[in-house]
C-alpha positions in Angstrom: -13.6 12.0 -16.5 -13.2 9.1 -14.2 -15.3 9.0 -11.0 -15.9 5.7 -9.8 -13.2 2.7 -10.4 -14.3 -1.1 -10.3 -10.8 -3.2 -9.5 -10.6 -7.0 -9.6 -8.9 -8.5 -7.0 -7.0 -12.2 -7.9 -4.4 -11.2 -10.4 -4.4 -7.6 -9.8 -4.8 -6.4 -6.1 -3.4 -10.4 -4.6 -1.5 -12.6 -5.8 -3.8 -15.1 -6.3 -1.2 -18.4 -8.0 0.8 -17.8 -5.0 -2.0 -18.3 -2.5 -3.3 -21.1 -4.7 -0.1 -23.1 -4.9 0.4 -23.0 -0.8 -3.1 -23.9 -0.4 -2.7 -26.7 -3.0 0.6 -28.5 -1.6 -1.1 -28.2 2.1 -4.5 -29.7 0.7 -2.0 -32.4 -1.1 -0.3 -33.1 1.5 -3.7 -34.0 3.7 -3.9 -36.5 1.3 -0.5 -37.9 1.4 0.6 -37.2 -2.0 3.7 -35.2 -2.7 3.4 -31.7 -4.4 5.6 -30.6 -7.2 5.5 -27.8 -9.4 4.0 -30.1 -12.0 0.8 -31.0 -9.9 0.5 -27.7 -8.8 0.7 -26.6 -12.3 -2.0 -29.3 -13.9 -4.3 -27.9 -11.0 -3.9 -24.3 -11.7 -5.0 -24.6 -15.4 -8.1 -26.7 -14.8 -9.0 -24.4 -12.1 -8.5 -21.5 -14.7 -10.3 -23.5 -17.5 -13.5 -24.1 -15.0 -13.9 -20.5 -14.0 -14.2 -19.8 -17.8 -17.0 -22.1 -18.2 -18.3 -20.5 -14.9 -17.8 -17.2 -17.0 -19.7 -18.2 -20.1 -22.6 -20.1 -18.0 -21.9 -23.4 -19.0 -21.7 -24.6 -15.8 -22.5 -23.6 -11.8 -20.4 -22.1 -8.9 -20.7 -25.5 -7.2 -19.6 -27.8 -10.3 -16.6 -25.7 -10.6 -15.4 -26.2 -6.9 -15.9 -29.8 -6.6 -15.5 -30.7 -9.9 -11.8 -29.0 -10.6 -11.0 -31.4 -7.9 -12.4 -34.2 -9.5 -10.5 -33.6 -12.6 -7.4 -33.4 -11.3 -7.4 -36.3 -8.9 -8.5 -38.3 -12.3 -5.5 -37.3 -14.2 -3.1 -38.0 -11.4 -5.2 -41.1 -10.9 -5.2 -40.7 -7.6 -8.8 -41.7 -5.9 -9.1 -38.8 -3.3 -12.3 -37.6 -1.8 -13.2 -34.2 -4.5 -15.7 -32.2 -2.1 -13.3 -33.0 0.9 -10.1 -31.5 -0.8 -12.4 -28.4 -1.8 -13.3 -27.6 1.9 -9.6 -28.3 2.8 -8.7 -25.9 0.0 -11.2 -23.3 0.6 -9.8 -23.2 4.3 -6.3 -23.2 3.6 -6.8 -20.1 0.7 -8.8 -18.2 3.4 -5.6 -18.2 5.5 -3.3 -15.1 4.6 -2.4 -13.3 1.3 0.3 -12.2 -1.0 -0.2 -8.6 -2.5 0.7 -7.8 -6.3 4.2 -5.6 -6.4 3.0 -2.0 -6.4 -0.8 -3.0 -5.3 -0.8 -0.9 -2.0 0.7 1.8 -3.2 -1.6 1.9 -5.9 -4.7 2.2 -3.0 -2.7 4.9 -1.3 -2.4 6.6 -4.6 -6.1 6.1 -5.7 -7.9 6.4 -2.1 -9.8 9.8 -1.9 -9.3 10.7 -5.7 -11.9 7.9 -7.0 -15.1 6.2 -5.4 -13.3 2.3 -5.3 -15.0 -0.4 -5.5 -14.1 -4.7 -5.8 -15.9 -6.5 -8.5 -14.9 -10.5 -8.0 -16.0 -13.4 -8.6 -13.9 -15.3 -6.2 -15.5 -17.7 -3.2 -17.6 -15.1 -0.8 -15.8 -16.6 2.3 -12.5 -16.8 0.9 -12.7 -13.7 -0.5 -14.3 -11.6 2.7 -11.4 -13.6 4.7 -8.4 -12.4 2.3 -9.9 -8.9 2.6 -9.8 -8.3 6.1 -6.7 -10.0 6.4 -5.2 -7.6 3.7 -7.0 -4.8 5.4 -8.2 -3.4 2.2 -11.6 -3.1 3.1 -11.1 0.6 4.3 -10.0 1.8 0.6 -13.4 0.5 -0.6 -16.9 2.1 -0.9 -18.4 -1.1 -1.8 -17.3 -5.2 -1.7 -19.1 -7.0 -4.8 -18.9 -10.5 -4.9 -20.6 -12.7 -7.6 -21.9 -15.3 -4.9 -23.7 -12.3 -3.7 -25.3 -11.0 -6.5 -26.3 -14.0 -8.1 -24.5 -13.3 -11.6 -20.8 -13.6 -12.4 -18.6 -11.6 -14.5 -18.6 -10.8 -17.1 -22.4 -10.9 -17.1 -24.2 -7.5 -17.3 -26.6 -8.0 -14.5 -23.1 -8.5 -12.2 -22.6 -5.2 -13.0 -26.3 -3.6 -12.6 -26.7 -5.1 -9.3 -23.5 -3.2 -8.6 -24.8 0.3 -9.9 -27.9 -0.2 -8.2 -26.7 -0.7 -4.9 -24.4 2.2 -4.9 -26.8 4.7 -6.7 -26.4 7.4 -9.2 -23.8 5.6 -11.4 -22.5 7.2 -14.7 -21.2 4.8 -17.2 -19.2 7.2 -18.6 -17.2 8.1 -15.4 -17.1 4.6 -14.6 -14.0 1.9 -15.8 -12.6 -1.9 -14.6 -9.4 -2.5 -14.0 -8.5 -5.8 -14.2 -6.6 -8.8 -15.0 -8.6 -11.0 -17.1 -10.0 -10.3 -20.9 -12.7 -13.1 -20.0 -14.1 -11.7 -16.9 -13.0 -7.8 -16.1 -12.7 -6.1 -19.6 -15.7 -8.0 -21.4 -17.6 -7.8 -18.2 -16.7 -3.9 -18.8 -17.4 -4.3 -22.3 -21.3 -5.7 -21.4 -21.9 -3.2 -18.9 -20.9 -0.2 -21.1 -17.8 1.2 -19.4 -14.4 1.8 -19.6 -12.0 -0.6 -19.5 -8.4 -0.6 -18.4 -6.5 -3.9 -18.8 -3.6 -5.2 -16.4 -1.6 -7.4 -18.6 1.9 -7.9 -16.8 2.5 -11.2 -19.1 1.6 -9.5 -21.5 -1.3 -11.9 -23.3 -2.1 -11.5 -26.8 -5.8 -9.1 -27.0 -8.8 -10.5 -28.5 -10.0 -8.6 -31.0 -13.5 -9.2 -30.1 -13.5 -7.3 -26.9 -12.8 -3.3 -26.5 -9.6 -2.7 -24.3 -9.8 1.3 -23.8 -6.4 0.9 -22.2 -3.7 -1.6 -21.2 -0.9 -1.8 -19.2 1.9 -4.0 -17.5 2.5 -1.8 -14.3 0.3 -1.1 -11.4 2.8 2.2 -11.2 0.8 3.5 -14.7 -2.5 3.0 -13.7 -3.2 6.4 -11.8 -1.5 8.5 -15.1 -3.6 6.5 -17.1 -6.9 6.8 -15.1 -6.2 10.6 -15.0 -6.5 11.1 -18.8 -9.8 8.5 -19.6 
């Protein structure tokens, strides 16, 4: 039986592209060079491509927030200032949010049945910023963010440092419910519990990491949490 659920938040509580293509044609438009769905585009998969290196430990929090910027002013050739557009970006993501269709309700629903907590690896002061503005903190019985434990999904110690500082953790009553294969379910995988995988575009699996469950519906997720 399920006690205690883990749930990422970018892609499965917020709507993270959303927030990222507003922040992305302000910081843009800073720099006087006109969005389009293109740019906005090119930026979101080299964003997506440096947090996986991120994941695997190729490379460090602070190359993948400057250097993401880098990249993509190189292949627009545009010569803009990289850690300049990251602190205008940072600022401009911390400002409001978008919720996934079904992701309150899905809090309602869980709230009091399951000790919730956030497991992300997102920016700590974007992140603590979205949160309050949301004002999903009161749902949670814990906030984990990977700039404050020092480890990242899907890295095991991410999730020891979590168990530790809530106490008395049962892998076996314990699951993630999350977005990404990379991050939430092998992260779930390395830390020996369940694993429930949001997949509303519905991605092709990798056989190489253990999805307990799937799903494309925030709607199916208490049924589903009810019989693990």
């Amino acid at each position: 039986m399920v006690k205690n659920v883990f749930l990422d938040m970018d892609g499965t509580l917020l709507d993270f592209h959303k927030s990222e293509a507003v922040a992305l044609g302000k910081v843009l438009g800073d720099f006087g060079i006109v969005a389009t769905p293109e740019k906005i585009d090119l930026y979101s998969r080299i964003n997506l491509a440096q947090w996986k290196r991120l994941e695997r430990g190729e490379i460090s929090r602070e190359q993948v927030l400057v250097g993401r910027f880098e990249i993509f002013f190189g292949q627009l050739g545009e010569n803009a200032d990289a850690l300049r557009a990251r602190k205008l970006y940072e600022n401009y993501l911390s400002q409001g949010h978008y919720f996934i269709d079904g992701a309150q309700e899905l809090l309602e629903t869980l709230f009091g049945k399951y000790k919730l907590f956030i497991a992300t690896n997102g920016t700590k002061k974007v992140q603590l910023s979205r949160i309050k503005d949301s004002g999903i903190a009161r749902y949670f019985g814990g906030i984990f963010i990977s700039e404050d434990l020092g480890y990242n999904k899907p890295d095991r110690m991410f999730f020891e440092k979590c168990f530790e500082l809530i106490g008395n953790v049962d892998p076996d009553e314990t699951v993630i419910v999350g977005d990404s294969l990379s991050s939430d379910i092998l992260g779930g995988n390395n830390a020996g519990i369940k694993t429930l995988w949001y997949n509303p575009m519905h991605e092709k699996p990798d056989k190489t990491v253990r999805i307990d469950r799937d799903t494309d519906a925030l709607s199916d997720i208490p049924d589903i949490l009810a019989k693990m």
